[in-house]
C-alpha positions as CSV (number, residue, x, y, z in Angstrom):
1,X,0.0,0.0,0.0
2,X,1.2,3.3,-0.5
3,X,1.0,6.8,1.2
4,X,0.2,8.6,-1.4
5,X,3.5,10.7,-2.1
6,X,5.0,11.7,-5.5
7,X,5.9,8.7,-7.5
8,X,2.9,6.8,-6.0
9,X,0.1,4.7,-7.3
10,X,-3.4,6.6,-6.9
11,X,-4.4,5.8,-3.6
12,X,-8.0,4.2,-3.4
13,X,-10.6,6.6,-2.3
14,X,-12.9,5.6,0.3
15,X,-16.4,7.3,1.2
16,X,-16.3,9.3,4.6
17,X,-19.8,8.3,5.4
18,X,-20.2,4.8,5.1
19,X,-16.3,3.2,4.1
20,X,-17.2,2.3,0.8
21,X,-14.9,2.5,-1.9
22,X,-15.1,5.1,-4.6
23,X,-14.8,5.5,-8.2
24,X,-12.3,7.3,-9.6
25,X,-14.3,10.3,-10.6
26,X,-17.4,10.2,-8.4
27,X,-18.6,13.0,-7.2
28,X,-21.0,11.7,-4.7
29,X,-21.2,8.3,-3.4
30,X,-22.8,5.3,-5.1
31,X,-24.1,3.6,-2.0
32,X,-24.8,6.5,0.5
33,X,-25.3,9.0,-1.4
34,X,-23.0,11.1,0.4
35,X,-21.3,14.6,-1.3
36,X,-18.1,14.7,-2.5
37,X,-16.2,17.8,-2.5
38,X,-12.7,16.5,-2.5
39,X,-10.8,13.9,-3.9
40,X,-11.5,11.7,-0.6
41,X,-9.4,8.9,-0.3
42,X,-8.0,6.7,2.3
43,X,-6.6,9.7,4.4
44,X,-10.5,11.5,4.6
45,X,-11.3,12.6,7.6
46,X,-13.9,11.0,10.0
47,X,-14.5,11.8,13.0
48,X,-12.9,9.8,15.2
49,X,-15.2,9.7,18.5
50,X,-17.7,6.8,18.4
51,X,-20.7,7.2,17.2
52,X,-23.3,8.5,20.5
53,X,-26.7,8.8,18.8
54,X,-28.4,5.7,20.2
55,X,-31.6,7.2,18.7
56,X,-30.5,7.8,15.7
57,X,-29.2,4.3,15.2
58,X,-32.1,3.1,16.4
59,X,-34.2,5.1,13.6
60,X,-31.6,3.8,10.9
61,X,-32.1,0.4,12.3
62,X,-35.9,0.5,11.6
63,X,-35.3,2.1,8.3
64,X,-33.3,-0.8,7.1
65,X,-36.1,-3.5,8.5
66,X,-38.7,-1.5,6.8
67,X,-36.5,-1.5,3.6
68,X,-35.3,-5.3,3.9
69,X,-38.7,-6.6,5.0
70,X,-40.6,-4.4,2.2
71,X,-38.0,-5.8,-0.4
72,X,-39.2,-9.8,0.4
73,X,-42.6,-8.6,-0.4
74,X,-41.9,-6.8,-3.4
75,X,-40.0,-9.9,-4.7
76,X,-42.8,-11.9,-3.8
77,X,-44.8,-9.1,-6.1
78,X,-42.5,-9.2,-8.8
79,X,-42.2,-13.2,-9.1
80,X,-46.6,-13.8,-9.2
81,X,-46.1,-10.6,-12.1
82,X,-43.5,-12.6,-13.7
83,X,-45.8,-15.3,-13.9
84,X,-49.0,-13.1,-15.3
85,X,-45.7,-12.0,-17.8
86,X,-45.5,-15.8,-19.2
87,X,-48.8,-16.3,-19.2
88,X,-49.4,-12.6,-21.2
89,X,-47.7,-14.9,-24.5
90,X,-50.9,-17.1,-24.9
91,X,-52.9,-13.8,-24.6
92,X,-51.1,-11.8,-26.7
93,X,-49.5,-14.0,-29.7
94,X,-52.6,-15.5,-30.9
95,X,-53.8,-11.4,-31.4
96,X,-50.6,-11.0,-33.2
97,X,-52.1,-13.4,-36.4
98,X,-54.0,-10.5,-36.9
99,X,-52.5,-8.0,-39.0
100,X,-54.8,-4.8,-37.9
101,X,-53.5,-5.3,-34.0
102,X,-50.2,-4.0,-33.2
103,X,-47.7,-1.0,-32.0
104,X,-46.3,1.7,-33.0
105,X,-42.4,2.7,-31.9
106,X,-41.4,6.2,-31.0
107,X,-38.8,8.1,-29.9
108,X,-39.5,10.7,-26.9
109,X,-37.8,14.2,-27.8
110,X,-37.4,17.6,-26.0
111,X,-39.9,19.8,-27.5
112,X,-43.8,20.7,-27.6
113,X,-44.6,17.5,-29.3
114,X,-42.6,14.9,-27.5
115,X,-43.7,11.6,-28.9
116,X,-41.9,11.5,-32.1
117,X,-43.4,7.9,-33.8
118,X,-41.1,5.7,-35.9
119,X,-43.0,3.1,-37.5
120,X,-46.2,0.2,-37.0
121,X,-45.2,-2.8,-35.4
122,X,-47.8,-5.3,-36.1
123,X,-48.7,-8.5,-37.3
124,X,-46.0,-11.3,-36.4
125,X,-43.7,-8.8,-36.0
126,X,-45.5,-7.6,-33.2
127,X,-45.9,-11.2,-31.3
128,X,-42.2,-11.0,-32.0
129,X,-41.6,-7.7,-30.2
130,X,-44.0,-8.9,-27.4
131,X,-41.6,-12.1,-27.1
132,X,-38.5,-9.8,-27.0
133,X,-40.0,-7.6,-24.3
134,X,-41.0,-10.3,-22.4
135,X,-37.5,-12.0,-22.5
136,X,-36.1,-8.6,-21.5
137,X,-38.1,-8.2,-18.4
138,X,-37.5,-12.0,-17.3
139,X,-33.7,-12.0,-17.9
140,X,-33.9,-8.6,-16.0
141,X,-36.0,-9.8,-13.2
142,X,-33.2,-13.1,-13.0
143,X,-30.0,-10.7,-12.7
144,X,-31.3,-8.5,-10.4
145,X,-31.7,-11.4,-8.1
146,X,-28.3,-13.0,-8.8
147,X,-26.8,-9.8,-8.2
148,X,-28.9,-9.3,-5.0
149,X,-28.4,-12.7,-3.7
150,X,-25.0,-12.2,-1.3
151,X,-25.7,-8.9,-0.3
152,X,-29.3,-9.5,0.7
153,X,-28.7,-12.4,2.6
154,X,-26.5,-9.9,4.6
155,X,-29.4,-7.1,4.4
156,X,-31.5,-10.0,6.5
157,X,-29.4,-9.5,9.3
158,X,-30.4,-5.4,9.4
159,X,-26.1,-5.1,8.6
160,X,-24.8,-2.9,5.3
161,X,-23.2,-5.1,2.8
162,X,-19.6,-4.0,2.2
163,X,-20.3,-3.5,-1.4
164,X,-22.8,-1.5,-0.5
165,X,-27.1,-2.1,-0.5
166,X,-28.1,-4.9,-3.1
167,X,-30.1,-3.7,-5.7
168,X,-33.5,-5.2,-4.8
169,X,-32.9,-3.5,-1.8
170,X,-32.2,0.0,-3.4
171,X,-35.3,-0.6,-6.0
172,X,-37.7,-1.4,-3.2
173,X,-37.0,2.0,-1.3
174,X,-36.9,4.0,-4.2
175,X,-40.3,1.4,-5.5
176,X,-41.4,3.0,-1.9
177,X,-40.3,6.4,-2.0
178,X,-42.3,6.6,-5.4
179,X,-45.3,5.3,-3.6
180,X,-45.0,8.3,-1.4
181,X,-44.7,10.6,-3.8
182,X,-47.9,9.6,-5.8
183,X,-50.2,9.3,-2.6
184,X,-48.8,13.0,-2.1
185,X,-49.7,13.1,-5.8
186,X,-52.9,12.3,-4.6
187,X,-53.6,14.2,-1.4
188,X,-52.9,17.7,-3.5
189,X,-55.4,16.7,-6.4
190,X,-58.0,15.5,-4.3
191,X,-57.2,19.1,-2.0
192,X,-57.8,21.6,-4.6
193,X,-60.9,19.3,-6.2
194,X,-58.8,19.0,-9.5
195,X,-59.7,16.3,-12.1
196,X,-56.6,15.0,-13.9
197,X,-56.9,13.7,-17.3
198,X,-55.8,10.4,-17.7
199,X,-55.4,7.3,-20.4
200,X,-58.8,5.2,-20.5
201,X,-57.0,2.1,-19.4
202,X,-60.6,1.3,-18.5
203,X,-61.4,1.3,-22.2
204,X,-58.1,-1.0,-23.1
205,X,-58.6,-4.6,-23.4
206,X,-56.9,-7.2,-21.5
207,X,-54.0,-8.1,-24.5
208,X,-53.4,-4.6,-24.7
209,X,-53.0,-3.7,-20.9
210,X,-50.7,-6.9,-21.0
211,X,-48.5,-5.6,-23.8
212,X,-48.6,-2.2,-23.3
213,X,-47.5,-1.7,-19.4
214,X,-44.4,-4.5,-20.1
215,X,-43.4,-2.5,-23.4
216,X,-43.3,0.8,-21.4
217,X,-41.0,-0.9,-18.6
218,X,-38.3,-1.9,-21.6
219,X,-39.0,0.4,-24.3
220,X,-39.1,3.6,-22.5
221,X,-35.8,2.7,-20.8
222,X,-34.4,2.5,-23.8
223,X,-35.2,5.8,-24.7
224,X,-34.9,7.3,-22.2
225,X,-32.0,6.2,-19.6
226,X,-29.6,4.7,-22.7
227,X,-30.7,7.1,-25.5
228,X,-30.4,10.3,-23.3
229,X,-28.4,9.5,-20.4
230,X,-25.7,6.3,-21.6
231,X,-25.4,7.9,-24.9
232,X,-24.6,11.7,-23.9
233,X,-22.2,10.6,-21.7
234,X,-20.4,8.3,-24.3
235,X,-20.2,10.9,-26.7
236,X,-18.7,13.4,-24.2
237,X,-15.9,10.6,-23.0
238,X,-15.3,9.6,-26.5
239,X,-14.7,13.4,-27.5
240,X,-12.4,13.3,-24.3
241,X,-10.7,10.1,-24.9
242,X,-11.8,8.2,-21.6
243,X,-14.7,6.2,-23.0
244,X,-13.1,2.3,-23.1
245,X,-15.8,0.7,-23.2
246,X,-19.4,0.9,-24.3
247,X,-20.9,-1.4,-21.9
248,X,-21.3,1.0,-18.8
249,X,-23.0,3.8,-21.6
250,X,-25.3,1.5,-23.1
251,X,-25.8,-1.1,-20.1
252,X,-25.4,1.6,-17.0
253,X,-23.6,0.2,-14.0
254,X,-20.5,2.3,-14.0
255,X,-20.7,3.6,-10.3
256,X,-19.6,7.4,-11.2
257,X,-22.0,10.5,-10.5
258,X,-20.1,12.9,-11.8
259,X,-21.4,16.3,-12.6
260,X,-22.1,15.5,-16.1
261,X,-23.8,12.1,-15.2
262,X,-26.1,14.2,-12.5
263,X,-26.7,16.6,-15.3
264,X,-27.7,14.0,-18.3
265,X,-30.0,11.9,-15.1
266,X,-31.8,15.2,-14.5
267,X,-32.3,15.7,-18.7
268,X,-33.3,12.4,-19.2
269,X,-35.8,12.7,-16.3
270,X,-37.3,15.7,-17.4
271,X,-37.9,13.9,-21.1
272,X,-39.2,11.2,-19.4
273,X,-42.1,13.4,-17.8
274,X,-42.1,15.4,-21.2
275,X,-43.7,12.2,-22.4
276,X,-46.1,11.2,-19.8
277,X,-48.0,14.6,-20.1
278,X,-49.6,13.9,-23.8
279,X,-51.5,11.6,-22.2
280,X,-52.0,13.0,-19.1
281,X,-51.8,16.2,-17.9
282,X,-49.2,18.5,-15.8
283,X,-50.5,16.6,-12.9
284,X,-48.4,13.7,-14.3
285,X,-45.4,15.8,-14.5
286,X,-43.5,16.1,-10.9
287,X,-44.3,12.1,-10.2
288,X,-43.2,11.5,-13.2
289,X,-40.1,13.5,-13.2
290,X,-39.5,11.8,-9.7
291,X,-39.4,8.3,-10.8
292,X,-37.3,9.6,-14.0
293,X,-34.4,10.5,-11.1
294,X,-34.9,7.4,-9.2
295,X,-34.4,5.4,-12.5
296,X,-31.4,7.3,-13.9
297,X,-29.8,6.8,-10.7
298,X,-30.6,2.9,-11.0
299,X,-28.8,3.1,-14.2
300,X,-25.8,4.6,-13.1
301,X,-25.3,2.3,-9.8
302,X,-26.6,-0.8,-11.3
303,X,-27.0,-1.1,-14.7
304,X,-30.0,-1.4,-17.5
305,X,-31.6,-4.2,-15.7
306,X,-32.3,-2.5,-12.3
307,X,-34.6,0.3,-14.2
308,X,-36.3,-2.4,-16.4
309,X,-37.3,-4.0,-12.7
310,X,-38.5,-0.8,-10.9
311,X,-40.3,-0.2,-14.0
312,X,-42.2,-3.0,-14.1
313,X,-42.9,-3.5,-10.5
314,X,-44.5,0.1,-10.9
315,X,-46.5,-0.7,-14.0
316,X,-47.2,-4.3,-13.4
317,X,-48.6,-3.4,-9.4
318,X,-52.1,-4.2,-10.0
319,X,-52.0,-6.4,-13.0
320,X,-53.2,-9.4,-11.0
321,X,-56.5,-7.9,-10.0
322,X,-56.9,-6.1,-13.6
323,X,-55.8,-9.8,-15.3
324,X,-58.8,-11.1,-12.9
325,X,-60.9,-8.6,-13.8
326,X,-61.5,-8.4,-9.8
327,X,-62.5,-5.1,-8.6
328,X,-62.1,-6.6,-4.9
329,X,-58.6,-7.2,-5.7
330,X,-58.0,-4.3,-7.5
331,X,-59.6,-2.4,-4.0
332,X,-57.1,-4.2,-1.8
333,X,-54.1,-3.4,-4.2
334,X,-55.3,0.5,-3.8
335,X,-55.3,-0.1,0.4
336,X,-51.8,-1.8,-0.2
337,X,-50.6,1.3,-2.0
338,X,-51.4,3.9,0.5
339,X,-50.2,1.8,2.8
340,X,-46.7,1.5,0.9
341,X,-47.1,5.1,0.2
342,X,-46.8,5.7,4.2
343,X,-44.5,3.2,4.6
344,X,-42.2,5.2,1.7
345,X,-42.3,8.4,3.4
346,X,-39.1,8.3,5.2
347,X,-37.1,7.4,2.2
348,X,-38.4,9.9,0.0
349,X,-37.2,12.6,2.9
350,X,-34.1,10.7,2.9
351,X,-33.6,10.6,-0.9
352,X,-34.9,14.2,-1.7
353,X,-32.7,15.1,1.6
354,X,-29.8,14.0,-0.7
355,X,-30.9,15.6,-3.7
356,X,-31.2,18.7,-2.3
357,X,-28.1,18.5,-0.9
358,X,-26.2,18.1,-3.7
359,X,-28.1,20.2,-6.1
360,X,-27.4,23.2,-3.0
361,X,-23.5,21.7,-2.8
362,X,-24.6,21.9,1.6
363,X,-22.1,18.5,1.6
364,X,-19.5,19.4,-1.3
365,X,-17.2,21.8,0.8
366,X,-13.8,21.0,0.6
367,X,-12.3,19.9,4.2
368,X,-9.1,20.3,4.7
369,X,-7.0,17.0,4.4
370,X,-5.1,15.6,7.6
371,X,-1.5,14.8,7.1
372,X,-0.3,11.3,8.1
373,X,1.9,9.4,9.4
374,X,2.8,6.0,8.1
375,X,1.2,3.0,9.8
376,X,3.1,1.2,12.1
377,X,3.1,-2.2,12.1
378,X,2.4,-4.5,15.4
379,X,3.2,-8.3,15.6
380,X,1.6,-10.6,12.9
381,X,2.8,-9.2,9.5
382,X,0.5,-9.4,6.4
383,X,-2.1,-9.7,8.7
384,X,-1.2,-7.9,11.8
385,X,-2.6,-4.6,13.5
386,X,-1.9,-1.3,12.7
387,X,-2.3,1.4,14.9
388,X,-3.1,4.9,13.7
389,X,-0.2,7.5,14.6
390,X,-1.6,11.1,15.0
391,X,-1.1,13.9,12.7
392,X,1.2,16.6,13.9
393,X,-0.4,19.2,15.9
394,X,-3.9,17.6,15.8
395,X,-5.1,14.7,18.0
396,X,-8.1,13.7,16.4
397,X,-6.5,13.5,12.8
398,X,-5.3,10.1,11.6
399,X,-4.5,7.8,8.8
400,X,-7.2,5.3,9.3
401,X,-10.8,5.8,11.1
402,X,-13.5,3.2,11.1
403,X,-16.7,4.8,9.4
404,X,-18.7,3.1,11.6
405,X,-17.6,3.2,14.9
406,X,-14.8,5.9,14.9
407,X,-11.9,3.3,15.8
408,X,-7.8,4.3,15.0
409,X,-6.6,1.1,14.9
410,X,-7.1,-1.4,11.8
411,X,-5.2,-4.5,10.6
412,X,-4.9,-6.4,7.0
413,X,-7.2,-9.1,6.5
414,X,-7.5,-10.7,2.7
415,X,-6.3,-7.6,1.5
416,X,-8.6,-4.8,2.8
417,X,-8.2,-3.3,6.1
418,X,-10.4,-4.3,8.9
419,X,-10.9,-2.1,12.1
420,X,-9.9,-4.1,15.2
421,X,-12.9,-2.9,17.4
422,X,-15.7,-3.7,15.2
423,X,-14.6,-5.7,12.2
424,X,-15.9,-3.1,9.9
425,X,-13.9,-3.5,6.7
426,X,-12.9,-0.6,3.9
């Protein structure tokens, strides 16, 4: 390891808030969300006194049981809508041998008119579209629990992962935040007596409520998230010369919030609610501009396959009662969703908390950076401990503190460095 003096590797840069390790170029972290003003790395500055807020560990406890326990339902949701997903082919291909029933594909632009339509999709080329977004969904639906698996096994036990929340984890909070936001949604429209407009879903038929609500969770990522967020962003690195590879453009899942990543997720948010508004009304617009956030950010920390999920859990919701045709179903769906939409108030203060921080730059002030002294090894080698040597003229400066508990002393342990009071590792 190295100190980080001339002639040095670049020293990895860890998150002051929670010990997670940092991308090269974020500006805020990927799995707290914390501000970055500085180019933090292992040397940031923590404060070194344990942590005294019982209560607030307490509350963050409770948080992470509500978000945990919320995510097992929500899988639960998402595998019975998987299943309505399969079962949608036998609905929807035999419609397909008709050549009047199909889709048309567009392309959502900045503008007055912001559907711009490409062409018809119909016939056998639309059972062959509905087979592709159904594979789509399904193959997303089967990575995002691969991906979860390790670190939600972890989440059961109300601990942080050390790579940082699992993504079924981060799509059910922000699933509930958005829950919050639309009973709010609600609450306002039903206080000033307005009447939204709103699609006739009522009018739809089954097939077409089928196809239409999984196209929207694929399609409109596509046009969206990779078309103007991935793509933007690959054209300003390859103009650069950083872009290496296209996967983390066209795929997500490259880690950094830069400013011009926060810039593009804010664009592609706003085009996003551009859309919804033909068909709606302005009503639609801050909801939808919400979940436009929410999803970008999923597509920066995760990848493609984590919007395609939140999209459909939000779209697919009550698709069990409407495939039914139940309206007692549908009525305990609606009870569920305000219910959700309480439970989803805390993380939307948390996550607009965060927003508003960084959009204000309240957590991007640069802090001064301690000088340090190297670490000096006790007994045991590779693997012994390390004891953090104070920085002249300061006491509380260091070269290693635990995020978690504030600790000065660390040791090696398979190659990361683990802090000797509370096993937290970084």
């Amino acid at each position: 390891m190295t100190d980080g003096g001339a002639g040095s590797d670049a020293v990895p840069r860890y998150c002051p808030g929670c010990g997670m390790p940092l991308p090269e170029q974020a500006e805020i972290c990927p799995h707290c969300g914390r501000g970055l003003g500085m180019a933090h790395n292992l040397y940031a500055q923590v404060d070194p006194r344990p942590p005294t807020d019982t209560v607030g560990d307490a509350i963050l406890g409770v948080g992470r049981a509500v978000g945990t326990y919320s995510a097992l339902a929500l899988i639960g949701l998402l595998i019975i809508n998987a299943g309505i997903l399969i079962w949608s082919l036998g609905v929807v291909l035999p419609i397909a041998a008709d050549p009047s029933h199909g889709t048309t594909l567009y392309l959502l632009i900045p503008g007055p008119n912001p559907i711009l339509r490409l062409f018809p999709v119909d016939g056998v080329w639309f059972g062959v579209y509905h087979v592709l977004i159904v594979s789509a969904i399904l193959a997303s639906l089967a990575w995002t629990f691969k991906k979860s698996a390790k670190p939600f096994a972890k989440e059961l036990t109300l601990q942080l992962p050390e790579e940082g929340h699992s993504p079924i984890y981060r799509i059910t909070t922000l699933f509930l935040a958005l829950m919050a936001i639309n009973l709010v949604y609600v609450a306002l429209i039903i206080l000033f007596n307005a009447i939204p407009t709103s699609p006739g879903f009522g009018d739809m038929k089954l097939w077409q409520l089928l196809h239409a609500f999984a196209s929207a969770s694929v399609w409109e990522e596509l046009i969206t998230r990779v078309l103007w967020l991935g793509v933007p962003l690959l054209l300003i690195d390859l103009a650069l010369g950083k872009a290496k590879s296209l996967k983390p453009y066209l795929l997500g899942g490259s880690k950094v919030f830069g400013t011009k990543e926060i810039v593009f997720i804010w664009v592609s948010a706003g085009i996003f609610a551009l859309g919804h508004i033909v068909y709606w009304d302005a009503f639609k617009l801050l909801p939808t501009f919400a979940a436009g956030i929410a999803l970008g950010f999923l597509f920066i920390r995760y990848g493609l396959y984590a919007c395609i999920v939140l999209h459909f859990a939000v779209d697919y919701y009550d698709m069990l009662g409407l495939s039914l045709n139940s309206v007692a179903i549908q009525g305990v769906f609606g009870l569920i969703l305000i219910a959700l939409g309480i439970l989803g108030m805390p993380f939307l203060v948390v996550y607009a908390r965060r927003i508003i921080m960084f959009v204000l730059g309240l957590d991007l002030r640069p802090r001064p950076a301690p000088t340090s002294s190297p670490l000096q090894p006790g007994m045991g080698g590779k693997t012994g401990t390390y004891e953090a040597q104070p920085a002249v003229g300061s006491r509380e400066q260091s070269f290693f503190t635990c995020a978690r508990c504030g600790s000065n002393e660390a040791k090696f342990q398979d190659g990361k460095l683990e802090c000797v009071r509370c096993g937290w590792r970084q």
